[in-house]
C-alpha positions as CSV (number, residue, x, y, z in Angstrom):
1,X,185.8,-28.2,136.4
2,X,189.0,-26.0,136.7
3,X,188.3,-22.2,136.3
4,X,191.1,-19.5,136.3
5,X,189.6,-16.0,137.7
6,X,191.2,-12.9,137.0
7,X,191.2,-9.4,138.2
8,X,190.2,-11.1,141.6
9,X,189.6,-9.0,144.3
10,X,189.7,-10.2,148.1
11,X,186.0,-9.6,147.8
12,X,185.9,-11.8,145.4
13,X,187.8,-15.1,147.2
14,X,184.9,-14.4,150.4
15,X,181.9,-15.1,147.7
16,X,183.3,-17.4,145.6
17,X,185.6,-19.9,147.0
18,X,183.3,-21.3,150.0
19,X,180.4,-22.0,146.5
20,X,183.3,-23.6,144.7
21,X,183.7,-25.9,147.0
22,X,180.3,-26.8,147.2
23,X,180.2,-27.5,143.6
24,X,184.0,-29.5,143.8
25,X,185.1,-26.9,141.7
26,X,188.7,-26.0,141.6
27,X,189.8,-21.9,141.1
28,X,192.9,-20.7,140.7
29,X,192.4,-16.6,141.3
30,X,194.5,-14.2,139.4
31,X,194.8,-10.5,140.7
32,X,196.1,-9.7,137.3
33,X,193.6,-8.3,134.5
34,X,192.7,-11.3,132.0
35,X,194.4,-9.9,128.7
36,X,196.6,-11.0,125.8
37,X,199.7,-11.1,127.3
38,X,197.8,-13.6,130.4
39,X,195.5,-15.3,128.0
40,X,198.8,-18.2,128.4
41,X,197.7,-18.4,132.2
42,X,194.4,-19.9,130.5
43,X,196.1,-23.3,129.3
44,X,194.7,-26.1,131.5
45,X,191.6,-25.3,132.6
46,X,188.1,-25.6,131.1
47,X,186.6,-22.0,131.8
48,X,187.9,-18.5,132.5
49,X,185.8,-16.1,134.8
50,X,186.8,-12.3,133.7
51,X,185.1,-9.3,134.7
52,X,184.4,-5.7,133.4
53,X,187.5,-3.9,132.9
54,X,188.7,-7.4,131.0
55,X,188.7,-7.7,127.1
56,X,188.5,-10.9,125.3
57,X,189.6,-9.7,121.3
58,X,189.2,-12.3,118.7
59,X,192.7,-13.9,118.8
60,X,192.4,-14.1,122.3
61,X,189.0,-16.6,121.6
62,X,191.3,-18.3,119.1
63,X,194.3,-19.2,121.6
64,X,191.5,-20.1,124.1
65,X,190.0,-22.5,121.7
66,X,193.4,-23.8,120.7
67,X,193.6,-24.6,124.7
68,X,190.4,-26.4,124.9
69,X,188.7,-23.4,126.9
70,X,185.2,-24.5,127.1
71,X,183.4,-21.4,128.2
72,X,183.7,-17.6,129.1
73,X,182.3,-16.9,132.4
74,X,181.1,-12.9,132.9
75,X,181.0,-11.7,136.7
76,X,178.8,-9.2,135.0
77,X,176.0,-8.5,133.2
78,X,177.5,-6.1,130.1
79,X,179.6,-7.9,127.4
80,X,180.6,-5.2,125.5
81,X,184.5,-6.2,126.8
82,X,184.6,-9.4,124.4
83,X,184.2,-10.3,120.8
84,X,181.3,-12.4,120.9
85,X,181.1,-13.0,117.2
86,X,184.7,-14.5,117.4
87,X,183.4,-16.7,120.0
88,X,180.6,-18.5,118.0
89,X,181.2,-22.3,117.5
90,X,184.4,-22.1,119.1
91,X,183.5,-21.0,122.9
92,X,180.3,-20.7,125.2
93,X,180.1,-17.2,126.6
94,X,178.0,-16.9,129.8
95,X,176.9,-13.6,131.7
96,X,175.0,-13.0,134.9
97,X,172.1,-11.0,133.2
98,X,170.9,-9.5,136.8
99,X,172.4,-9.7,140.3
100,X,170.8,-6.9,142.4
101,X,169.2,-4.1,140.0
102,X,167.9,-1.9,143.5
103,X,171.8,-2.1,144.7
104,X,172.6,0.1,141.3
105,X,169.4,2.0,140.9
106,X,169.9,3.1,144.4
107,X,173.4,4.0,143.9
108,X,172.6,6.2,141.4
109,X,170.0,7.9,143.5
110,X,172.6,8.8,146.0
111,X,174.6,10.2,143.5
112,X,172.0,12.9,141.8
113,X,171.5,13.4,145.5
114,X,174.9,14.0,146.6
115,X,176.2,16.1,143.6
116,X,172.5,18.5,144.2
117,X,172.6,18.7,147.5
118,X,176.4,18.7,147.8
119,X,177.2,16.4,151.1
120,X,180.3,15.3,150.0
121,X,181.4,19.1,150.8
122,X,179.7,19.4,153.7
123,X,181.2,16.1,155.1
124,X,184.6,17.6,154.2
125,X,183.8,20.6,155.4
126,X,182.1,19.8,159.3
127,X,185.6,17.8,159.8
128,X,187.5,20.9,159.8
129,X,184.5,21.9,161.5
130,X,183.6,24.3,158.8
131,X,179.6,24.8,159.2
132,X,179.2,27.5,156.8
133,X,176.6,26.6,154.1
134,X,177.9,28.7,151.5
135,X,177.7,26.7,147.8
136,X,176.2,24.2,149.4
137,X,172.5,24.9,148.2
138,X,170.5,22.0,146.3
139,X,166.9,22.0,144.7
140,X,164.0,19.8,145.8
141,X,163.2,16.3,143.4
142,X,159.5,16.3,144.3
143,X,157.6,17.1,141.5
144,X,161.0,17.8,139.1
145,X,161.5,15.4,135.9
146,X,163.8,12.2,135.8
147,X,164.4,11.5,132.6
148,X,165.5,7.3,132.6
149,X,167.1,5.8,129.7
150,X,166.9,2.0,129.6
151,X,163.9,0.6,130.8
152,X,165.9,-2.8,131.6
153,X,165.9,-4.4,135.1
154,X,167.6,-1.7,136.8
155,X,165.9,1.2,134.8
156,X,162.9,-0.5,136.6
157,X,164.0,0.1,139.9
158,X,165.1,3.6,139.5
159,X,161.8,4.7,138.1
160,X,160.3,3.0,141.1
161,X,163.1,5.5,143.0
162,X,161.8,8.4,141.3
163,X,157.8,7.5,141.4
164,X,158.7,7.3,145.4
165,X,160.4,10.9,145.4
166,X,157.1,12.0,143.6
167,X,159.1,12.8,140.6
168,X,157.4,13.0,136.5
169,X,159.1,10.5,135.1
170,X,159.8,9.9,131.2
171,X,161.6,7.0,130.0
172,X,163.6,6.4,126.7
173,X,164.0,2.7,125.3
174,X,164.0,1.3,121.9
175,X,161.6,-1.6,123.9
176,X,158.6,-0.1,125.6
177,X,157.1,-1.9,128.8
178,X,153.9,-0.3,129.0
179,X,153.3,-1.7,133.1
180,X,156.0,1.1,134.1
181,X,154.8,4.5,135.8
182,X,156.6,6.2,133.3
183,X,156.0,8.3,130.1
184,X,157.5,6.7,127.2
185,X,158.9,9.7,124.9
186,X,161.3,10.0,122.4
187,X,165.3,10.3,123.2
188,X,165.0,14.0,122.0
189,X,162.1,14.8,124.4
190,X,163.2,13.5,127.2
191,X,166.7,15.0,126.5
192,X,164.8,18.6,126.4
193,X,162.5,17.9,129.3
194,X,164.2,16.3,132.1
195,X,166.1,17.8,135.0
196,X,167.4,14.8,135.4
197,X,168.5,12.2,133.4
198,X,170.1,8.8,134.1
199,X,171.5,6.0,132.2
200,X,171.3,2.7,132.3
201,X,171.3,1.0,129.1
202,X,174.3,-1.1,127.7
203,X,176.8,-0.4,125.7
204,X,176.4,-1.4,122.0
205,X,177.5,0.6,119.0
206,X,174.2,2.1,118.7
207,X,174.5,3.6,122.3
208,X,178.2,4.4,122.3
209,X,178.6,8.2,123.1
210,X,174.7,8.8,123.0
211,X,175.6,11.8,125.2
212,X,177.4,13.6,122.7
213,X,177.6,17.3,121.8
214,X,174.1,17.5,120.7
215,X,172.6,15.7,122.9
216,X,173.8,18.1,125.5
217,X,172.9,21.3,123.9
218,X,169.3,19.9,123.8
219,X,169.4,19.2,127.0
220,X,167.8,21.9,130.0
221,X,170.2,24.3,132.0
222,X,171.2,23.1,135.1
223,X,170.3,19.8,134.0
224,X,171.9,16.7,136.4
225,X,173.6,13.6,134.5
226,X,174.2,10.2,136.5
227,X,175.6,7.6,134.5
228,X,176.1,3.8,136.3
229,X,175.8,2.0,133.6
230,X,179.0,2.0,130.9
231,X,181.7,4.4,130.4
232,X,181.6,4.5,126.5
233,X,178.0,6.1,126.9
234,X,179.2,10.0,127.3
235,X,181.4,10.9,125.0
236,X,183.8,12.5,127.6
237,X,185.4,15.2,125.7
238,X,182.0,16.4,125.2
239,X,181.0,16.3,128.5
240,X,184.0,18.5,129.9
241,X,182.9,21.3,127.1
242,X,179.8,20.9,128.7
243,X,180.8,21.4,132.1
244,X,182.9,24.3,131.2
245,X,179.9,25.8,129.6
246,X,178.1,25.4,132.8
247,X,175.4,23.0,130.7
248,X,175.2,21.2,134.2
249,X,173.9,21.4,137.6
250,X,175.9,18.1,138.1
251,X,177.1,15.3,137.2
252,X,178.0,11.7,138.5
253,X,179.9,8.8,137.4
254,X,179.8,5.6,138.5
255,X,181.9,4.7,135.4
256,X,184.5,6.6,133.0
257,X,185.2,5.8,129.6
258,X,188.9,4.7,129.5
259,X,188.8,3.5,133.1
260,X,190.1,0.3,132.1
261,X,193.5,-0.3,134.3
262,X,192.6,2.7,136.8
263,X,189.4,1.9,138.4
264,X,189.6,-1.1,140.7
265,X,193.0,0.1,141.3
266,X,194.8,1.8,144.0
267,X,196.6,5.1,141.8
268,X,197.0,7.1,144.8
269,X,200.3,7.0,144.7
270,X,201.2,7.7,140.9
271,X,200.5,10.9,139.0
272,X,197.0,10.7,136.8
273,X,198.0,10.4,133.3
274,X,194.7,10.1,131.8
275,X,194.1,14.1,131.4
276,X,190.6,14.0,131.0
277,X,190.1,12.1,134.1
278,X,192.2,14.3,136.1
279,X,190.4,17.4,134.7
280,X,187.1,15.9,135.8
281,X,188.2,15.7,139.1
282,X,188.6,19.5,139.0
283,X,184.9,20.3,138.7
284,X,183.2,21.4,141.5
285,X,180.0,19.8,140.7
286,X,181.3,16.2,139.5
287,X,181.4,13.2,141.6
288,X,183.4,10.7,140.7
289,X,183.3,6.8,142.2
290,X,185.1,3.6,141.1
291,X,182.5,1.4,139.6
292,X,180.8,0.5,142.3
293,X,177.2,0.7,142.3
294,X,176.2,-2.8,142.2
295,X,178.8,-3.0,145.0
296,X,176.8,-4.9,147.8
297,X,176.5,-7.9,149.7
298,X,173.2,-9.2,148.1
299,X,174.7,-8.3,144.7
300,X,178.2,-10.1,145.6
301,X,176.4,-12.9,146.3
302,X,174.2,-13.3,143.4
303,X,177.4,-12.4,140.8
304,X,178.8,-15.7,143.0
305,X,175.7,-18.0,142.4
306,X,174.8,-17.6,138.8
307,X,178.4,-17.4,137.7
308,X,179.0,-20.8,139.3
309,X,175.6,-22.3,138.1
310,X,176.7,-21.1,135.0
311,X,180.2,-23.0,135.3
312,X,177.5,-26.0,136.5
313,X,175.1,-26.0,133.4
314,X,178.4,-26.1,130.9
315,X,180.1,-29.2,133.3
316,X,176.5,-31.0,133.1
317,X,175.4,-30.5,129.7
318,X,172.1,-28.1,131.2
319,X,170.4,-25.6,129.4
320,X,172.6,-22.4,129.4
321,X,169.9,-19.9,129.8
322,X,172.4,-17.1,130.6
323,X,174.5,-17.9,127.0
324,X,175.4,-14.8,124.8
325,X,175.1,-15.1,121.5
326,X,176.1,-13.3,118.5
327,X,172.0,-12.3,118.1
328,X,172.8,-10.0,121.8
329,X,175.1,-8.1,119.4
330,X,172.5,-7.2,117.4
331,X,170.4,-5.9,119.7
């Protein structure tokens, strides 16, 4: 099988070129993003590996089908980026459903620590050797309220976080799992009662912007907001009012709603055009990361595997247990 990567990373080349070989395999990796003016780069080979800040629109399935593009591969576990209903009967879409759920989940933990207890400052601030603790005062978790919405894999493991801080925790999903330590309540309840809340459920059209302007004025005062999960879920012009409001105690962001061409990306050089992420930056109690909580080496290496078994199943005729089809969308 011949796959084309794109928006590889040198990260990338370490995990998956040694496994490729393995399988006889051949790659050719791309550094640029897999869109439609590269879809061309597509033509002889039988499956394309993209990742998240890649989109796959319905003409783009067509001139992969015209190719003979057999299959889709996602280094991730979102699909949101591609039309999957354009894809039926003409291409096999394959996703890695869960790498390393702790390796996020934990992530986000170090964020609602960070932004509340503020040691991104202090770091800053003990270089210049600064030890003043002005503005650098936090509150305690223990026995404070984590609201966690998506009670998927990694939703899993951050209530399992939270239960281990001796947190309260209530838990929001249109699927209840019952064997959780957590409260099942409704979106508005846990909205009203948590001084924390985290997301980390996918991005469909019924979760797009489900932190909107309402949602935050039911929210508590002070209230901290960690989002690892997909940009699209805040709506972002919302969440500035907010902030400006002082709604929040703080907020991280392991992901940003029109990071597509900026994240993964060294900008350090160029002047930020996209206002509402350079605005952002300006608040004293946001912290801002690049998408990469499920950054790890256990997580790195898991993306590898089931991509390529995936790659393996479609080669070998095997049951594709990690297919997405058009009845995901509807979920």
């Amino acid at each position: 099988m011949k796959i084309a990567f794109f928006s590889t990373k040198p990260y990338d080349k370490i995990w998956f070129a040694p496994m490729a070989k393995e399988y006889g395999f051949e790659i050719r990796f791309y550094e640029m993003p897999f869109q439609e003016d590269t879809v061309a780069l597509a033509r002889g080979y039988d499956a394309v590996c993209i990742f998240v800040n890649d989109y796959v629109t319905a003409q783009m399935i067509q001139q992969l089908y015209e190719m003979k593009v057999k299959a889709l591969l996602l280094r991730s576990a979102g699909f949101n980026h591609v039309d999957v209903k354009a894809a039926e009967d003409k291409i096999l879409i394959l996703r890695v459903p869960s790498y390393s759920p702790e390796a996020v989940a934990e992530f986000a933990m170090g964020m609602i620590l960070t932004v509340n207890r503020h040691t991104h400052k202090a770091y800053n601030r003990t270089r210049d050797f600064n030890m003043s603790l002005n503005g650098l005062m936090g509150v305690d978790l223990y026995q404070k309220t984590a609201g966690i919405v998506g009670t998927g894999k990694i939703g899993q493991a951050m209530i399992r976080i939270c239960n281990g801080f001796g947190m309260r925790v209530l838990a929001y999903d249109p699927y209840p799992n019952q064997k959780l330590e957590a409260e099942y309540v409704s979106m508005a309840e846990l909205l009203s009662e948590s001084d924390m809340i985290s997301l980390h459920c996918p991005l469909t059209s019924e979760t797009r912007h489900i932190i909107n302007r309402q949602s935050i004025e039911n929210m508590r005062q002070g209230v901290y907001l960690v989002n690892t999960s997909r940009g699209g879920l805040i709506d972002t012009d919302a969440l500035i009012d907010g902030l400006v409001d002082g709604r929040f105690g703080g907020v991280g962001l392991d992901v940003y709603e029109e990071e597509e061409g900026i994240f993964y990306e060294d900008r350090s050089g160029e002047i930020m055009r996209d206002e509402n992420l350079a605005r952002l930056m300006t608040f004293p109690n946001v912290l801002i990361t690049s998408h990469m909580g499920f950054f790890t080496q256990e997580a790195m290496q898991a993306i590898a595997e089931v991509t390529l078994e995936n790659a393996y199943a479609v080669e070998n005729g095997l049951p594709l247990v990690n297919k997405v089809g058009t009845e995901a969308v509807k979920q």
